[in-house]
N, CA, C and O atoms as a Maestro MAE file, in Angstrom:
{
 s_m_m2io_version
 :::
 2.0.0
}

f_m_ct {
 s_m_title
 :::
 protein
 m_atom[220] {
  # First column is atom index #
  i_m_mmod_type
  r_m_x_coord
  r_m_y_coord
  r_m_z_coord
  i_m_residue_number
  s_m_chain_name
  s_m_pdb_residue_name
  s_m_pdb_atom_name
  i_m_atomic_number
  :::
  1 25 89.856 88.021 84.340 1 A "UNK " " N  " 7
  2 3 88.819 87.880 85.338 1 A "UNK " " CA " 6
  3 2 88.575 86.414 85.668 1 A "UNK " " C  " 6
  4 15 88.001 85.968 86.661 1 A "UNK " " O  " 8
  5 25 89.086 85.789 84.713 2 A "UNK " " N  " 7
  6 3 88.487 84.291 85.024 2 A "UNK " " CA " 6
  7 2 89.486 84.021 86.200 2 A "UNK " " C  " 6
  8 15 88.906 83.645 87.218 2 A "UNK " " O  " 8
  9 25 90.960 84.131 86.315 3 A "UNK " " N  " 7
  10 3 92.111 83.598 86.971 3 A "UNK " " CA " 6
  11 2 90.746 84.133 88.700 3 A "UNK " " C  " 6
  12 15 90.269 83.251 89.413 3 A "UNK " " O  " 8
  13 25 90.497 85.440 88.894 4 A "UNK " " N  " 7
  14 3 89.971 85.639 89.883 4 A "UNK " " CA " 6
  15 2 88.564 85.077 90.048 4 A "UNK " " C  " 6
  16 15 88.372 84.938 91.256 4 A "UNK " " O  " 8
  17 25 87.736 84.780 89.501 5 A "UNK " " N  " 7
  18 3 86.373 83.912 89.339 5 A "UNK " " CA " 6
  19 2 86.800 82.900 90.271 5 A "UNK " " C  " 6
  20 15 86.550 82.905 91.477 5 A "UNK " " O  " 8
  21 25 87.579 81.870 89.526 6 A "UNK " " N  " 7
  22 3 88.443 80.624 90.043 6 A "UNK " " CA " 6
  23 2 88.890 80.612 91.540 6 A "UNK " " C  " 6
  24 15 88.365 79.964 92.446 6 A "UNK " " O  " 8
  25 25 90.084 81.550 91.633 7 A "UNK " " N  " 7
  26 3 90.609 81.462 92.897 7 A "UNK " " CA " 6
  27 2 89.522 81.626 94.092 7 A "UNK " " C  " 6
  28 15 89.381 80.869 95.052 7 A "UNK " " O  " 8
  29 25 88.729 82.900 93.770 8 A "UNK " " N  " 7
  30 3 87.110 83.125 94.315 8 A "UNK " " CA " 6
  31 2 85.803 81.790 95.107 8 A "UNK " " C  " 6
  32 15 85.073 81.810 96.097 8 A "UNK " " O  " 8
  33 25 86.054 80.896 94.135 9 A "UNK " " N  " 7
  34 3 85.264 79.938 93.918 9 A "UNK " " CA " 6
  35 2 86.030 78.816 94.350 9 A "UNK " " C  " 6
  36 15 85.379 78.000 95.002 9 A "UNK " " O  " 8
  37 25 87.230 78.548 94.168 10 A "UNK " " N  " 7
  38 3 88.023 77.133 94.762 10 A "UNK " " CA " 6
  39 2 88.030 77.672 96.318 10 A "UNK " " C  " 6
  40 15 88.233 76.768 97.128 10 A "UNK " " O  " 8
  41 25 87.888 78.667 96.745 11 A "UNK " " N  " 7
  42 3 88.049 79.178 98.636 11 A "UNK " " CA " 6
  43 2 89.298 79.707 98.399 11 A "UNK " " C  " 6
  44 15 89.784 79.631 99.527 11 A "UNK " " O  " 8
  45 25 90.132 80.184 97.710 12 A "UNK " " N  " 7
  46 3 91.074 81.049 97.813 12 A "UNK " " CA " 6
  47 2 91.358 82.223 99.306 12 A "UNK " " C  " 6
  48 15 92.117 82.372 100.264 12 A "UNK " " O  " 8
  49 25 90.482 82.671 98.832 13 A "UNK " " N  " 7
  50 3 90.254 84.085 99.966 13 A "UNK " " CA " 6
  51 2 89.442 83.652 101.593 13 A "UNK " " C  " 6
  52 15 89.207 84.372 102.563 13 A "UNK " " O  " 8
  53 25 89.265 82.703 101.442 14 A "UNK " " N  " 7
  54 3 88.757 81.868 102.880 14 A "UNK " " CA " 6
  55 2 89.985 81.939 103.728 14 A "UNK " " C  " 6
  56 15 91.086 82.327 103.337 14 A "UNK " " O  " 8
  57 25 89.608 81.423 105.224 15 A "UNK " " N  " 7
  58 3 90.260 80.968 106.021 15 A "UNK " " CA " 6
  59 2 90.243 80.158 106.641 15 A "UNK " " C  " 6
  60 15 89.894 80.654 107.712 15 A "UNK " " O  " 8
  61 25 90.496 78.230 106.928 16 A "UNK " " N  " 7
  62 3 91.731 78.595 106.166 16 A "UNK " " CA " 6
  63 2 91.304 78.353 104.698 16 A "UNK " " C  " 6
  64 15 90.171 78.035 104.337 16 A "UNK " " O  " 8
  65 25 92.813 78.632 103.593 17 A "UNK " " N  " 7
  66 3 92.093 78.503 102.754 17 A "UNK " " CA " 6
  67 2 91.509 77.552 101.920 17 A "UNK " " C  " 6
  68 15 92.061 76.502 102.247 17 A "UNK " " O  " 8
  69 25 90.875 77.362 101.213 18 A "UNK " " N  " 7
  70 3 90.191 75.960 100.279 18 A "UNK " " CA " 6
  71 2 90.920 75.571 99.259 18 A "UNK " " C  " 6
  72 15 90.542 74.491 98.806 18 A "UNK " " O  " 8
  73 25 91.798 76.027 98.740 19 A "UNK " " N  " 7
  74 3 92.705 75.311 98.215 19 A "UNK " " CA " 6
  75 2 93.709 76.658 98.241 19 A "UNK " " C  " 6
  76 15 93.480 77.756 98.750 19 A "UNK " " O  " 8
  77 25 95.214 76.077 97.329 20 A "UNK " " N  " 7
  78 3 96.383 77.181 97.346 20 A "UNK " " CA " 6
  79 2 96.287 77.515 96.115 20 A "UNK " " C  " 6
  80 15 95.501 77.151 95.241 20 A "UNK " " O  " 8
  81 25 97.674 78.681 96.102 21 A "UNK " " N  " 7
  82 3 97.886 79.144 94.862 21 A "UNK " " CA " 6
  83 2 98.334 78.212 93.710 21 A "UNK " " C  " 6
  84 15 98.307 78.548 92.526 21 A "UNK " " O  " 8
  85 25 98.830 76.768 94.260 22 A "UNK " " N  " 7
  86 3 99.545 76.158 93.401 22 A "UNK " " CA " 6
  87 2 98.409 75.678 92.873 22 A "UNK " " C  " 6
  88 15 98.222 76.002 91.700 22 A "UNK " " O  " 8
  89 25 97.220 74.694 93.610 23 A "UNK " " N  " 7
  90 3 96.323 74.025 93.197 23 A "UNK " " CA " 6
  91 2 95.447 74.828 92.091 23 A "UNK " " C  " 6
  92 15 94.947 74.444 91.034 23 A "UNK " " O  " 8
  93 25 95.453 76.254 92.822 24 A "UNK " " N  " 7
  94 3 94.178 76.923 91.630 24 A "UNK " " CA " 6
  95 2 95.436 76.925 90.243 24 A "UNK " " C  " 6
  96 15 95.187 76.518 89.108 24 A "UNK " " O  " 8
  97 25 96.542 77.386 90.623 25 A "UNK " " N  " 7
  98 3 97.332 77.288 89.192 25 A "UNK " " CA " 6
  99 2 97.448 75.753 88.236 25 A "UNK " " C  " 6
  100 15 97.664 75.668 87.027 25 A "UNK " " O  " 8
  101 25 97.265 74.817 89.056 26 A "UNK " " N  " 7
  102 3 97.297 73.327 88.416 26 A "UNK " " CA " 6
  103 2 96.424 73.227 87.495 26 A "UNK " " C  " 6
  104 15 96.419 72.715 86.375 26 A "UNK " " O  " 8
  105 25 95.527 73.903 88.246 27 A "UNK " " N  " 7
  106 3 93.727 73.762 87.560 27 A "UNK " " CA " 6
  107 2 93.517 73.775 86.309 27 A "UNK " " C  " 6
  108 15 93.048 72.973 85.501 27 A "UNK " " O  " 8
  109 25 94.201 75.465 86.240 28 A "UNK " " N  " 7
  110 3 94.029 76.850 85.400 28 A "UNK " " CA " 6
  111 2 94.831 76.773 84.053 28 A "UNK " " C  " 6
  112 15 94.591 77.304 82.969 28 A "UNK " " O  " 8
  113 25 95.958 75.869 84.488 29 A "UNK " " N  " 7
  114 3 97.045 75.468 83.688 29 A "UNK " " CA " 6
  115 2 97.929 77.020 83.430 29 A "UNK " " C  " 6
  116 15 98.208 77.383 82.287 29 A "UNK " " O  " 8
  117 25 98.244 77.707 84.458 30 A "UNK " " N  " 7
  118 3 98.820 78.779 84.294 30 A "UNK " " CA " 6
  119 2 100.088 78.550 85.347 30 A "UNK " " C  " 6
  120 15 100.252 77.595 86.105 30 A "UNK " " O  " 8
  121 25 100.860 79.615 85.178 31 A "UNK " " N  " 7
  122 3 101.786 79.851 86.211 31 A "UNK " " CA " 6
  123 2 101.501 80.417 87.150 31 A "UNK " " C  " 6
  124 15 100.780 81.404 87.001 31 A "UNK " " O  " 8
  125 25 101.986 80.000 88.649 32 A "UNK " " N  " 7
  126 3 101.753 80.840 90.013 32 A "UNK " " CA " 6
  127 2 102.185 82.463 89.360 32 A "UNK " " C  " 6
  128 15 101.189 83.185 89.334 32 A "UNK " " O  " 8
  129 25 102.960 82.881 89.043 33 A "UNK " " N  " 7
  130 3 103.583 84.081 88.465 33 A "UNK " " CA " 6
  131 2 102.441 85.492 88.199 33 A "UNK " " C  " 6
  132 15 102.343 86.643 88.626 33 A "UNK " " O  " 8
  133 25 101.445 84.300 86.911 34 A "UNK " " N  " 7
  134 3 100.093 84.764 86.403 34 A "UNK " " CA " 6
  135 2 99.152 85.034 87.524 34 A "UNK " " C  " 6
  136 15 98.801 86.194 87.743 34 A "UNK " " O  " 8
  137 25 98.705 84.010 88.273 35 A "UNK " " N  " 7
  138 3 97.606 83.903 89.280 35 A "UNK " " CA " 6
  139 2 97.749 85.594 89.927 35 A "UNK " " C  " 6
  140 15 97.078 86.609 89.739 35 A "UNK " " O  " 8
  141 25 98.838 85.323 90.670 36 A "UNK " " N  " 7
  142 3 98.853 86.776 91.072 36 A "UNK " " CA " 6
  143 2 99.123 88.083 90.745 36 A "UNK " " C  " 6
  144 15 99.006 89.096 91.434 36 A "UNK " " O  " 8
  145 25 99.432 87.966 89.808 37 A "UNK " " N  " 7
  146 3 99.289 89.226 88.760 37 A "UNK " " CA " 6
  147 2 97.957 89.549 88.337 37 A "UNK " " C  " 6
  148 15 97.652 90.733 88.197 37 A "UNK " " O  " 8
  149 25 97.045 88.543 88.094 38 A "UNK " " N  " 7
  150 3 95.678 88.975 87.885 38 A "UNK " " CA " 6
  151 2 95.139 88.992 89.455 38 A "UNK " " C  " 6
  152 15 94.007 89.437 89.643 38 A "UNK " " O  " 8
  153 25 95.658 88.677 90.216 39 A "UNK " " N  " 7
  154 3 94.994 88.965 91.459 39 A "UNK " " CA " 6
  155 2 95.278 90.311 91.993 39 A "UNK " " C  " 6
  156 15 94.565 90.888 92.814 39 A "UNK " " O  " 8
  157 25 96.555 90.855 91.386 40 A "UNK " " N  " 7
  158 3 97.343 92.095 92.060 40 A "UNK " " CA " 6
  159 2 96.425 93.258 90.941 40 A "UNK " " C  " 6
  160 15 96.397 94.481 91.080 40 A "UNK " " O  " 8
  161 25 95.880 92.629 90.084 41 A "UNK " " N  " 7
  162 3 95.141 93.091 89.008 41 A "UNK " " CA " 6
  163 2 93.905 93.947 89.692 41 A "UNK " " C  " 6
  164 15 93.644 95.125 89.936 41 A "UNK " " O  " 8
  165 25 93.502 93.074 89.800 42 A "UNK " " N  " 7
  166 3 91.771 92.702 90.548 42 A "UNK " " CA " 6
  167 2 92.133 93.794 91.396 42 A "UNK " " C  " 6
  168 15 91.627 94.845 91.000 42 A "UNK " " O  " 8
  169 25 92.861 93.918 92.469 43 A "UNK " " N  " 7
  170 3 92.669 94.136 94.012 43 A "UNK " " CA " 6
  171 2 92.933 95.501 93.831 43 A "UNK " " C  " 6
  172 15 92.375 96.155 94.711 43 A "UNK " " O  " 8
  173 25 93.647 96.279 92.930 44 A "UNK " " N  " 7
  174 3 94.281 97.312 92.318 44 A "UNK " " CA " 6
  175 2 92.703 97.862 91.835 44 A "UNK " " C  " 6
  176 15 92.259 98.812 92.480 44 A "UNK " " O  " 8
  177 25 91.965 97.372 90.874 45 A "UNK " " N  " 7
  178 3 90.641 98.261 90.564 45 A "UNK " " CA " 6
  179 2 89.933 98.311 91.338 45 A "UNK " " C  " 6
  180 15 89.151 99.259 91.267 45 A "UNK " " O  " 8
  181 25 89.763 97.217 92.670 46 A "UNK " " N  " 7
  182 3 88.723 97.255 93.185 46 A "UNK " " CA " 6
  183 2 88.854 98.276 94.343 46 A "UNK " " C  " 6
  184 15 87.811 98.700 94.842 46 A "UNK " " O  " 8
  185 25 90.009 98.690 94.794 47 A "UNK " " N  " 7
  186 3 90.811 99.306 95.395 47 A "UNK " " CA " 6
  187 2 90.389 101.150 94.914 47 A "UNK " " C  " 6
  188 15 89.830 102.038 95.558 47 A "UNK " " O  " 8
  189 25 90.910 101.121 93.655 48 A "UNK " " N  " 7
  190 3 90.538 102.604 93.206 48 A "UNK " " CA " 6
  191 2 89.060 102.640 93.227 48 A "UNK " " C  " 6
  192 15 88.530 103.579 93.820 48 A "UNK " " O  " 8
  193 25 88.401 101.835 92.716 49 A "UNK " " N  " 7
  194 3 86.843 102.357 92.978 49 A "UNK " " CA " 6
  195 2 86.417 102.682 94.196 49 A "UNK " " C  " 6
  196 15 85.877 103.756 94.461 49 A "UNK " " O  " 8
  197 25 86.668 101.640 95.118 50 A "UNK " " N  " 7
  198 3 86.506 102.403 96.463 50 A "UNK " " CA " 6
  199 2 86.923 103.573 97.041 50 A "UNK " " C  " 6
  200 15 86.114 104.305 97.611 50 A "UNK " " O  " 8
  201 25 88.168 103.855 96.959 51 A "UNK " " N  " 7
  202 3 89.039 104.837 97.275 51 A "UNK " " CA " 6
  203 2 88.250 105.821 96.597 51 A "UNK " " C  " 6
  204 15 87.680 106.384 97.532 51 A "UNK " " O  " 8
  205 25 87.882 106.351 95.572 52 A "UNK " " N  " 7
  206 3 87.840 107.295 94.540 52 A "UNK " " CA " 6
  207 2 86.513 107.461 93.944 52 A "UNK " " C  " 6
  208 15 86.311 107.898 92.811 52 A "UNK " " O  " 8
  209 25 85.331 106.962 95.056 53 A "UNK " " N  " 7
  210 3 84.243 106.729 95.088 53 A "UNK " " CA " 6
  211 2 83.345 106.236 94.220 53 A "UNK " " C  " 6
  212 15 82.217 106.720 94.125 53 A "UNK " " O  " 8
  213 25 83.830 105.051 93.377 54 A "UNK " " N  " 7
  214 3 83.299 104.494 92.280 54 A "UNK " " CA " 6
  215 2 83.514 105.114 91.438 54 A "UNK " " C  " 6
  216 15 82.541 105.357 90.724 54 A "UNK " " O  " 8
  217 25 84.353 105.493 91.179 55 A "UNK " " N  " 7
  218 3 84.839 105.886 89.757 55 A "UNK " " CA " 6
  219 2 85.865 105.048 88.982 55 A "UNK " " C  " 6
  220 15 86.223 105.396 87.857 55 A "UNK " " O  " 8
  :::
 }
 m_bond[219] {
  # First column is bond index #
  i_m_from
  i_m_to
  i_m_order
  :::
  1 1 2 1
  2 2 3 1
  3 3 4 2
  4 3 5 1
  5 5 6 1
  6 6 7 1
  7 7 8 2
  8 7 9 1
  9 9 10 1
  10 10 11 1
  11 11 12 2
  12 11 13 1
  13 13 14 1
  14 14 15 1
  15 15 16 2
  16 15 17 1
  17 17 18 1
  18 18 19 1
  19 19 20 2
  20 19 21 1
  21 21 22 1
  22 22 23 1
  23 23 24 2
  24 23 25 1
  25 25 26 1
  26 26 27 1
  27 27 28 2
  28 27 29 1
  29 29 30 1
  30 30 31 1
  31 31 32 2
  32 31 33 1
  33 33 34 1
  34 34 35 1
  35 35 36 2
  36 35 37 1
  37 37 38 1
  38 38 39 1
  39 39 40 2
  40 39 41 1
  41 41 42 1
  42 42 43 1
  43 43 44 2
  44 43 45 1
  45 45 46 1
  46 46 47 1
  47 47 48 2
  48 47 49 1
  49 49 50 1
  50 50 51 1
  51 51 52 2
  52 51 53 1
  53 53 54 1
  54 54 55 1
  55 55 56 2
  56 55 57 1
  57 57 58 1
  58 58 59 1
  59 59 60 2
  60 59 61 1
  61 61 62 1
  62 62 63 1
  63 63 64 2
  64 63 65 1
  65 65 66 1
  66 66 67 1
  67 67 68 2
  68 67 69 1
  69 69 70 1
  70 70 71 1
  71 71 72 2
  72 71 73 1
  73 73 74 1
  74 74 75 1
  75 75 76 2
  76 75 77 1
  77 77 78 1
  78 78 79 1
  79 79 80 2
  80 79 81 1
  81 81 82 1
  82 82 83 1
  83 83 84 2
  84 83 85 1
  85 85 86 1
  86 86 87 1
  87 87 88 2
  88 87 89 1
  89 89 90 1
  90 90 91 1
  91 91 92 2
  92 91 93 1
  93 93 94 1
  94 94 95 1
  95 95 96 2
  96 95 97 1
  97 97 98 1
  98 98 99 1
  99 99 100 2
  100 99 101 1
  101 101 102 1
  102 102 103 1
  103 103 104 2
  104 103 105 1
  105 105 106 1
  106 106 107 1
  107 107 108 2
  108 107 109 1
  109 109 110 1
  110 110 111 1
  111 111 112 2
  112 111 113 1
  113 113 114 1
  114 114 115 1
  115 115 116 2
  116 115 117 1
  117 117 118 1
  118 118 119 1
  119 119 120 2
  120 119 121 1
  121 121 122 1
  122 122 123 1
  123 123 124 2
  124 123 125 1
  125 125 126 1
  126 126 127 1
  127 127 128 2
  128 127 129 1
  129 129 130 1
  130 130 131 1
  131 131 132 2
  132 131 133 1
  133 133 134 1
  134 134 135 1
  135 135 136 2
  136 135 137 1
  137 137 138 1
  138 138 139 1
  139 139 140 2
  140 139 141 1
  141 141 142 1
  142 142 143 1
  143 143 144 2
  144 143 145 1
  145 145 146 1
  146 146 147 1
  147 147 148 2
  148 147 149 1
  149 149 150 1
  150 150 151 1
  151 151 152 2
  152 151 153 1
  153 153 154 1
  154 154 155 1
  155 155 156 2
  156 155 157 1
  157 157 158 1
  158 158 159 1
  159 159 160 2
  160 159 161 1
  161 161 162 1
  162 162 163 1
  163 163 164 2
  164 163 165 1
  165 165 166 1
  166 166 167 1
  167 167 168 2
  168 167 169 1
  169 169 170 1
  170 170 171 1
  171 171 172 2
  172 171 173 1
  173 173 174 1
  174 174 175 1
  175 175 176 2
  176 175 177 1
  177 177 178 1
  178 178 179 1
  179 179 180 2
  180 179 181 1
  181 181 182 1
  182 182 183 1
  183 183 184 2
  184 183 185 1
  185 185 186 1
  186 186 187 1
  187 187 188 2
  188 187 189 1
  189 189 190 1
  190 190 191 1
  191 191 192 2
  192 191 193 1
  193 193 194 1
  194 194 195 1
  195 195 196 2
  196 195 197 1
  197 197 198 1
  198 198 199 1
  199 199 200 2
  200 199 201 1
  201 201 202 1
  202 202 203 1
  203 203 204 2
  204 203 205 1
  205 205 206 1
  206 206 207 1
  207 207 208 2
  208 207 209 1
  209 209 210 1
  210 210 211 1
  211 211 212 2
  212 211 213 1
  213 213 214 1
  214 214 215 1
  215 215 216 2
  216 215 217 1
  217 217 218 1
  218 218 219 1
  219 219 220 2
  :::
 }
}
């Protein structure tokens, strides 16, 4: 959750955006690889709850 907190908070999801994937990965000290895997993470639950009416 933190990788998405971060990206959240640096303007990730803005347009345009506030910083990139590389910068939030510089940050984070992770790999681009990671970033979006917890992002593909994220978007995946937040996804079924909606879909599946909060469940």
């Amino acid at each position: 959750m933190f990788a998405l907190e971060a990206a959240y908070h640096q303007g990730y999801f803005e347009r345009p955006r506030g910083h990139s994937a590389v910068e939030i990965t510089e940050s984070l000290g992770i790999t681009h690889t990671t970033l979006l895997q917890h992002l593909r993470v994220a978007q995946r639950k937040l996804l079924r709850q909606i879909f599946s009416g909060g469940g």
